[in-house]
N, C-alpha and C positions, 0 to 999 in steps of 0.2 A: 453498379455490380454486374460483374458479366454472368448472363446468363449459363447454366451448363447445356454440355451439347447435350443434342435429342439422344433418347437410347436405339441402336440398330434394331432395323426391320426384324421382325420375325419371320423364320425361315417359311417358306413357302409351305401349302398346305400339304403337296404332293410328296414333300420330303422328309424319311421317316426322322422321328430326333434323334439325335447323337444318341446312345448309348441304348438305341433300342432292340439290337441285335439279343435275341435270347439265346442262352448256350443249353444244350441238349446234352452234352457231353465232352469232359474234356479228359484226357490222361498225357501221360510224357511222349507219345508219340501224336497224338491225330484229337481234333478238336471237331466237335458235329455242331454248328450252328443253325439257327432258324430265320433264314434271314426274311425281313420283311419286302414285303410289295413295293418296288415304286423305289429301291436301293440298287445299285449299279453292285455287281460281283467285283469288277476290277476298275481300277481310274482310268477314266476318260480322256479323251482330248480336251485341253483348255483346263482353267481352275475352277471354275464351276462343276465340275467334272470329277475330281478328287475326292470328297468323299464314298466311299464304299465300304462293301464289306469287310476288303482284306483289309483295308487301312485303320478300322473300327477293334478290328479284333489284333492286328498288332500294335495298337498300344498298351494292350495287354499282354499279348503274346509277342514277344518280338522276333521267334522264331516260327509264325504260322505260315505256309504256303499256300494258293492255294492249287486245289487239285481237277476241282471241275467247276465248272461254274452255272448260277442260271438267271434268265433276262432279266432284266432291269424291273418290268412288273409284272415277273411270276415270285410268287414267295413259296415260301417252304424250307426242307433239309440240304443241307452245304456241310459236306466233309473238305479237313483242310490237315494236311501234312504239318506236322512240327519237325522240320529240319528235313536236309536234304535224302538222307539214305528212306527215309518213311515218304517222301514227297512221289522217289522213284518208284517203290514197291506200290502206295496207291494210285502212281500214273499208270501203273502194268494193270494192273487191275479191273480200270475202268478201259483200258485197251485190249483188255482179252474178253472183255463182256460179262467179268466175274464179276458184278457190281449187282444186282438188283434193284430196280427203281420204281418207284410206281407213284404216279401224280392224279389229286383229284383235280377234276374241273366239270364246270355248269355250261353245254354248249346247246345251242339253237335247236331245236327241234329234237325226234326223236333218231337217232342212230340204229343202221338194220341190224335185227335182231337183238339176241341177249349179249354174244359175242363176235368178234372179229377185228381183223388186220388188217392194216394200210399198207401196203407195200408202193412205195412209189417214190424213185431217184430225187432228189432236191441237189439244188445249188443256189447261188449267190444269183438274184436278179441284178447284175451290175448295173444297168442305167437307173436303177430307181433301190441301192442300195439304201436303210439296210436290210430292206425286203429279199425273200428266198423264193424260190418256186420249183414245181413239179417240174422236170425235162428228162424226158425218156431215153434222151443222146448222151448230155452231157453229165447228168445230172451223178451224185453217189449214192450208193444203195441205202434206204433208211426204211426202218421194220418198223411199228407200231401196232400194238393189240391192245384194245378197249375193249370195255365190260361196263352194260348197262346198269346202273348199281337202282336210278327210279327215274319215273317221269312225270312232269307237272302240265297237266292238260291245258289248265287254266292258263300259266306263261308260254308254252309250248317249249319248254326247255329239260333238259336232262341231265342228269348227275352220273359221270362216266367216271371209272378209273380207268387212265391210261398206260398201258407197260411199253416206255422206248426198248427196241431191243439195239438201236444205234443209236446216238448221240448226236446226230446234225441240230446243225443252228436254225431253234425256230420251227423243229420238226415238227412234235404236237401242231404248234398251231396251224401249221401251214398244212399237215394231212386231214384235220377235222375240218378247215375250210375247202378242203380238196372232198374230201366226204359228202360235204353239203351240210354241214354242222359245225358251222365256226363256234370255237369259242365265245361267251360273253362276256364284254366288256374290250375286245382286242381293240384296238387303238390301229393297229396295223395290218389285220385281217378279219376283223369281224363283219367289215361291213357297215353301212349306217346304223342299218335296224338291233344287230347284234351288240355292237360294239354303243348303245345308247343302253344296252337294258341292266348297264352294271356298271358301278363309280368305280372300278377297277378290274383288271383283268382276273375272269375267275381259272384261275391255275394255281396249285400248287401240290410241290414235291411234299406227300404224304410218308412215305416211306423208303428208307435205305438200308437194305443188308447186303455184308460183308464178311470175309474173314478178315480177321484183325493180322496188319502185316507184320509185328513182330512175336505174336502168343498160335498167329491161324484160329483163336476162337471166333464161335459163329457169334457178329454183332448184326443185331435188327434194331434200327429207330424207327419213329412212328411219329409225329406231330399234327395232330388233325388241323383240317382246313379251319381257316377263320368266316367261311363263307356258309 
């Protein structure tokens, strides 16, 4: 009697399960998801690469877009277009800066003061892509303002909400490491010491308001961190 075959491996620990994406909101125009830590926003190169957000949520929706995206392990709120004429009006949106964003995260040490800005150009580190960095020459203008929200003596770490006022790749983490206060748990900029004191990167999009593109009423989400 032939034996049956073994059952396939179970999906690696890092990878969230199928169907874990939680929906915040959905109507006939725009879907608000929560996407998890450690999930890619759009497919990758290669097929190992393929599942993500948008692929997760159109096979429910098959006409979702999406519209902004964020890293592979930051978690939080993802607004996504249903169909193309809502896809354009929330591409405008987030390109005229009418978006409101605000992300918590747990970074190394304490940050000056109770408030302040990063103002400092990023670009693409090309030889050691797909890292970004500070360049004063080349670099595009990116805004960030943090607010100390507490501080833990004991860890020497701090609980910050971050407000991008631009959208570059990688911004957060690259101006808190530029600050002297990497995030914890970064993989890619926290450092040894940083980037050891958390089983994942603590980031995540807390809250997104908007005007809704086809009513203009005021929409505010909210999903608190898991951290």
């Amino acid at each position: 009697m032939t034996a049956p075959p073994p059952p396939p491996p179970p999906p690696l620990p890092a990878s969230p399960p199928i169907g874990a994406v939680s929906l915040v909101y959905v109507d006939r125009a725009l879907i608000v998801a929560d996407k998890p830590a450690r999930l890619l926003s759009v497919p990758g190169r290669g097929p190992d690469k393929q599942d993500c957000l948008i692929a997760r949520l159109q096979a429910e929706f098959p006409d979702a877009l999406i519209v902004h995206r964020l890293d592979f392990d930051t978690s939080g709120l993802v607004v996504l277009a249903r169909g193309k004429k809502t896809h354009r009006a929330l591409s405008l949106l987030f390109q005229e800066r009418r978006v409101e964003k605000r992300y918590a995260a747990v970074v190394e040490g304490k940050p000056p003061g109770t408030r302040g800005a990063i103002d400092l150009p990023l670009r693409v580190d090309w030889p050691n892509r797909p890292l970004h960095k500070v360049d004063f020459e080349a670099g595009k203008p990116a805004l960030t303002r943090y607010e100390l929200i507490s501080f833990d003596a004991e860890k020497n770490a701090s609980r910050v909400a971050l407000m991008p006022e631009t959208g570059r790749t990688h911004q957060l983490r690259v101006h808190m490491r530029a600050l002297g206060h990497p995030i914890l748990g970064d993989p890619l900029y926290g450092g040894e010491r940083a980037a050891a004191m958390a089983d994942r990167l603590l980031l995540h999009a807390d809250s997104l308001a908007f005007a809704h593109p086809l009513t203009g009423k005021a929409l505010n989400f909210t999903r608190a961190a898991p951290f």
